[in-house]
SEVEXMI-796418 format. One record per residue: residue in one letter; x, y negated, z negated of N, C-alpha, C in turn. Coordinates in steps of 0.001 Angstrom, whole numbers, padded with zeros to 6 digits, always signed. Last residue first. Example, Ala and Ser with C-alpha at 12.3 -4.5 7.8 and 13.67 -1.06 7.14 Angstrom:
! SEVEXMI-796418
S+012850+002250-007080+013670+001060-007140+012900-000030-007870A+013190+005690-007800+012300+004500-007800+013200+003300-007800
***
This chain:
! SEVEXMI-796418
X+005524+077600+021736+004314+076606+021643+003428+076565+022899X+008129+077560+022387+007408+078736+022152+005971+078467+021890X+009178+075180+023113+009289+075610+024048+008460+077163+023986X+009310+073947+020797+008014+073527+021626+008407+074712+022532X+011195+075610+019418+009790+074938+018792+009124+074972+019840X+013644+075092+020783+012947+076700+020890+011677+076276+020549X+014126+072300+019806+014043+072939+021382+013124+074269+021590X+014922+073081+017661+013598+072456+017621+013174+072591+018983X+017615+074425+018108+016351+074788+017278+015117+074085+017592X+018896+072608+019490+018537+073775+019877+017416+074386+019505X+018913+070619+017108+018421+070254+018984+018210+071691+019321X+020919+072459+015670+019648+071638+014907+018554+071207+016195X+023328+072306+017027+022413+073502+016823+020832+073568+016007X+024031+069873+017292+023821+070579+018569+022670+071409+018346X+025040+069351+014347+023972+068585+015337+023115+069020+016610X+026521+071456+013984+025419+071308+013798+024296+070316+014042X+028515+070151+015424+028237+071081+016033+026940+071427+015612X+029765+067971+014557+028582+067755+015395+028648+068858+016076X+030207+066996+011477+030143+068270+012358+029443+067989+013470X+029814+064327+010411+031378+064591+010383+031608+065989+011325X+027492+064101+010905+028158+062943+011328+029663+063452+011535X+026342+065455+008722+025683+065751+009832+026572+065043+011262X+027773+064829+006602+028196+065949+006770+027405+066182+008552X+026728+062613+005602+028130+062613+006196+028257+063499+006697X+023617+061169+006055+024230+062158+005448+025911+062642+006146X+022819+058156+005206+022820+058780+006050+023745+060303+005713X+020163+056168+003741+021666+057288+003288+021853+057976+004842X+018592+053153+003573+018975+054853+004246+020707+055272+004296X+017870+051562+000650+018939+051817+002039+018934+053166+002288X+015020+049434+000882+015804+050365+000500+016632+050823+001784X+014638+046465-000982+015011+046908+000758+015667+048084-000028X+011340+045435-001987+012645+045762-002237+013292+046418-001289X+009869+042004-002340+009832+043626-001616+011537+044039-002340X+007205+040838-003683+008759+040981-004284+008432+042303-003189X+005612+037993-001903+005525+039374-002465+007326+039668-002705X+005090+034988-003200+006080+035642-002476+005184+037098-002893X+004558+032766-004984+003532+033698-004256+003914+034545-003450X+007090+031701-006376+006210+032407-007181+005126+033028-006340X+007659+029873-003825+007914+031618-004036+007445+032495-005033X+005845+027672-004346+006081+028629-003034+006547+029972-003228X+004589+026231-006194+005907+027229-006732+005618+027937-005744X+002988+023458-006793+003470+024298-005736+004551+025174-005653X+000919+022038-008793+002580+022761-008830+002003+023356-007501X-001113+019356-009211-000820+020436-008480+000751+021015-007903X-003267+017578-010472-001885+017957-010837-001761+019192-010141X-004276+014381-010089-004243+016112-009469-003166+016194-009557X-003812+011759-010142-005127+012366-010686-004878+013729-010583X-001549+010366-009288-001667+011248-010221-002844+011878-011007X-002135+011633-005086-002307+010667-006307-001922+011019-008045X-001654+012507-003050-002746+013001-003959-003216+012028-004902X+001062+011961-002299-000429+011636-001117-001528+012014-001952X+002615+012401-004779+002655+010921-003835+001119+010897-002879X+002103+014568-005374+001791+014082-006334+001672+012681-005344X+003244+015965-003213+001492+016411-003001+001354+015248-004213X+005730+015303-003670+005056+014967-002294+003707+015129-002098X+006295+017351-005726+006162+015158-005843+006017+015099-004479X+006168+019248-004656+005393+018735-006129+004912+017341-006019X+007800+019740-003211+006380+019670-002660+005582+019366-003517X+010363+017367-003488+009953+018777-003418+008782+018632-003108X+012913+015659-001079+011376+015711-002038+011015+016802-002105X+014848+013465-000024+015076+014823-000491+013332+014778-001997X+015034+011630+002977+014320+011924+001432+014398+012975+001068X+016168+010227+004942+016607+011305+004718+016520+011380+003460X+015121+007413+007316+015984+007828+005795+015850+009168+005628X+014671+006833+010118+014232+007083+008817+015279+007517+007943X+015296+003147+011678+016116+004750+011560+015401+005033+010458X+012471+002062+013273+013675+001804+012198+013948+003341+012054X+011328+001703+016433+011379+002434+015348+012420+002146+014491X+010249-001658+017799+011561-000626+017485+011458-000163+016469X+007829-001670+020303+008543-002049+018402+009398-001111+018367X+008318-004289+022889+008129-002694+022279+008873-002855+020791X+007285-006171+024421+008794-005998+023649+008799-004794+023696X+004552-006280+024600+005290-006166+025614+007187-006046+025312X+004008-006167+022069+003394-004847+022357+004766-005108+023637X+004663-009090+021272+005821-007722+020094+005202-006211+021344X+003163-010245+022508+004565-010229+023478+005133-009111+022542X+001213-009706+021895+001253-009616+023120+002420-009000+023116X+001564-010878+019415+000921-009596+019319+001287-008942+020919X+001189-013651+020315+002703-012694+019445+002345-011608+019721X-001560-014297+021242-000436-014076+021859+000849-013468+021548X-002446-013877+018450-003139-012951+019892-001739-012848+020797X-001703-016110+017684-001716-015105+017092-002005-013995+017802X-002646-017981+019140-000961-017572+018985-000880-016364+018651X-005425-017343+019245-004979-017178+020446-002933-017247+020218X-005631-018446+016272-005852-017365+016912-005338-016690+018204X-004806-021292+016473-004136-020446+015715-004289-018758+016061X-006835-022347+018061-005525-021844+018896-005061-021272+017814X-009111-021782+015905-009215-021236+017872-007985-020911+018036X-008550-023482+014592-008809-022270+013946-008285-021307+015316X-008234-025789+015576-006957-025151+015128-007204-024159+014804X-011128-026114+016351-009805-025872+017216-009010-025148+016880X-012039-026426+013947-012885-025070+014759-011781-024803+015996X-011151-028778+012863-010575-027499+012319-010802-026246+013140X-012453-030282+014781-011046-030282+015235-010662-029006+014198X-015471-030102+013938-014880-029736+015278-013079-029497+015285X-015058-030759+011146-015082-029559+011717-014877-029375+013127X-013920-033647+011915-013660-032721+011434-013882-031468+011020X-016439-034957+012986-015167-034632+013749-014513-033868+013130X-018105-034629+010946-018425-033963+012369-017265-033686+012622X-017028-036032+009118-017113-035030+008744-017176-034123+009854X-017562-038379+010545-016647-038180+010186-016164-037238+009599X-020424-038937+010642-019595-038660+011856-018373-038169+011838X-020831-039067+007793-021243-037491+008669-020686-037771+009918X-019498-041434+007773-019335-040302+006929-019584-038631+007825X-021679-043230+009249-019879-042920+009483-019279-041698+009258X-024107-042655+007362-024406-042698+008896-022364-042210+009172X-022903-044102+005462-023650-042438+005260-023546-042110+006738X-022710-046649+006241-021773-046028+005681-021670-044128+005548X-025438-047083+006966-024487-047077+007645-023045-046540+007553X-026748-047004+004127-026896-046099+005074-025918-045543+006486X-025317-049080+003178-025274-047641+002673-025416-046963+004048X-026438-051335+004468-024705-051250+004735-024494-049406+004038X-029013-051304+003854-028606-050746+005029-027355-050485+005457X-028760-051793+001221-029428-050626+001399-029066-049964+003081X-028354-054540+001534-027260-053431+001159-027906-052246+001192X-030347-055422+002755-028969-055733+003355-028549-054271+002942X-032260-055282+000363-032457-054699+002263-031349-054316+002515X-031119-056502-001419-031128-054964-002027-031011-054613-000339X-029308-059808-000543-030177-058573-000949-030495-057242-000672X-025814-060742-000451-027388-060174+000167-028203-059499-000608X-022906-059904+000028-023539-060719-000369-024970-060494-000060X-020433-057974+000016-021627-057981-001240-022569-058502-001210X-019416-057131+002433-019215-058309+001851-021162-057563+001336X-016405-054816+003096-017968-054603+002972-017726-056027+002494X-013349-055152+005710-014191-055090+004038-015424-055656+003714X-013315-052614+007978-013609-054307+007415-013721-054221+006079X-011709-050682+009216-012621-050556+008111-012503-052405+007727X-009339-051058+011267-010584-049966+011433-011795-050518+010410X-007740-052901+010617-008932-052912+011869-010007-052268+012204X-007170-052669+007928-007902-053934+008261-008669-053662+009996X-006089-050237+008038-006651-050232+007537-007983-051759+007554X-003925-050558+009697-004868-049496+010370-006465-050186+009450X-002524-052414+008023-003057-052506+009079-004258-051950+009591X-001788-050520+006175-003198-051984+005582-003455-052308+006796X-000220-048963+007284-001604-048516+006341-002646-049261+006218X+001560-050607+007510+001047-049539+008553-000498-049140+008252X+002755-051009+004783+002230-052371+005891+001292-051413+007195X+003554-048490+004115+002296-048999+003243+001978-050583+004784X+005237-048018+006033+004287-047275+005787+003495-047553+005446X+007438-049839+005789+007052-049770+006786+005469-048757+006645X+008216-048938+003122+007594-050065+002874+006491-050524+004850X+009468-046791+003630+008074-047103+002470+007366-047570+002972X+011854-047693+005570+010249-046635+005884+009369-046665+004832X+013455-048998+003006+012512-049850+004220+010943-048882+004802X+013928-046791+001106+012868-047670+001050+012585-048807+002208X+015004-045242+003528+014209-045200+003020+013305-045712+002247X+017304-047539+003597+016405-046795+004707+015245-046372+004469X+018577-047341+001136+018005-048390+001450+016961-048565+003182X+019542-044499+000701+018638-045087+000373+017707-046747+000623X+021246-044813+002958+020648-043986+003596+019114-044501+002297X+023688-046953+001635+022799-047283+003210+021331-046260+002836X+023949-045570-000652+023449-046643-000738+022759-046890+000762X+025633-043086+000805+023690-042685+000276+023443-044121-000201X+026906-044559+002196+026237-043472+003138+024979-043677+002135X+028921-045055-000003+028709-046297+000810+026812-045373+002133X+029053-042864-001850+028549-043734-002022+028085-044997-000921X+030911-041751+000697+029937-041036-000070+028934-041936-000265X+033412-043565+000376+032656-043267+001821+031207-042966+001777X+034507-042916-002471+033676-044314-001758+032751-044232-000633X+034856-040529-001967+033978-040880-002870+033070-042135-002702X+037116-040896-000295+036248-040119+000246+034624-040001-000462X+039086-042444-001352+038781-042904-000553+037359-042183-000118X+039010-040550-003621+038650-041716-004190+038443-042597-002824X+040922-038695-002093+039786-038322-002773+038571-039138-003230X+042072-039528+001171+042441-039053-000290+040960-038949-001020X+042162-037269+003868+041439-038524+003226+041927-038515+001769X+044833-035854+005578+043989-035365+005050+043202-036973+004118X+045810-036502+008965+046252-036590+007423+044737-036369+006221X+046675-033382+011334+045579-034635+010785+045733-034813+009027X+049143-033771+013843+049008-033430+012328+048109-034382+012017X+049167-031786+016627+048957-033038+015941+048590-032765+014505
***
């Protein structure tokens, strides 16, 4: 099936027709909000009447003071909650990452000399070269000669054994 594609100016309109609705939604919820408000607001909280002497109003204070700290009450109690379960989520993730198991990330393959590796865990307060082989001892390999001639006759080989043979044997 072939779907015909919208033309452009049809699709503009559409547009416009959506965000006129979608704004006029929104200002209804405003307006639903502020009426919400005066409500709550007329049942809960009367409006104070002025009329009376200092007594009167001295006691509409107090009463008012009196609300206040109830109202403060409740609100630490309910933060001392969220404090609580925020904790216990928090407790709980912890749970479940231990019961998961953490997955090692592949390490990388740092090419570091021992300079800048003692400079990284040391800090740059301490300056400390590490020239590993500068403490080397210098050996030198010497090569045994072997003599050709002892290798190429082995008769004097024989007769060299003989000899030393007689050694102990006159001893």
């Amino acid at each position: 099936m072939s779907e015909k594609k919208m033309h452009s100016s049809r699709r503009q309109h559409l547009k416009s027709l959506i965000l006129q609705i979608a704004g006029s939604m929104l200002e209804q919820e405003k307006q639903d909000k502020i009426a919400e408000k005066e409500a709550y607001m007329a049942e809960h909280c009367p409006s104070p009447s002025m009329a009376g002497d200092q007594h009167t109003l001295m006691e509409m204070c107090k009463k008012l003071n009196a609300l206040i700290d109830q109202v403060d009450e409740d609100r630490y109690d309910i933060e001392a909650k969220v404090l609580k379960a925020d904790k216990e989520i928090e407790d709980l993730k912890i749970k479940v990452v231990d019961l998961r198991g953490v997955k090692k990330p592949a390490l990388k393959k740092v090419r570091m000399s021992a300079d800048s590796m003692l400079q990284a865990l040391l800090g740059s307060k301490h300056k400390v070269t590490m020239d590993l082989r500068s403490n080397l001892k210098q050996v030198k390999k010497e090569v045994k000669e072997e003599s050709t001639e002892a290798v190429g006759d082995w008769r004097k080989n024989i007769e060299d054994k003989a000899d030393r043979k007689k050694m102990f044997e006159t001893s």
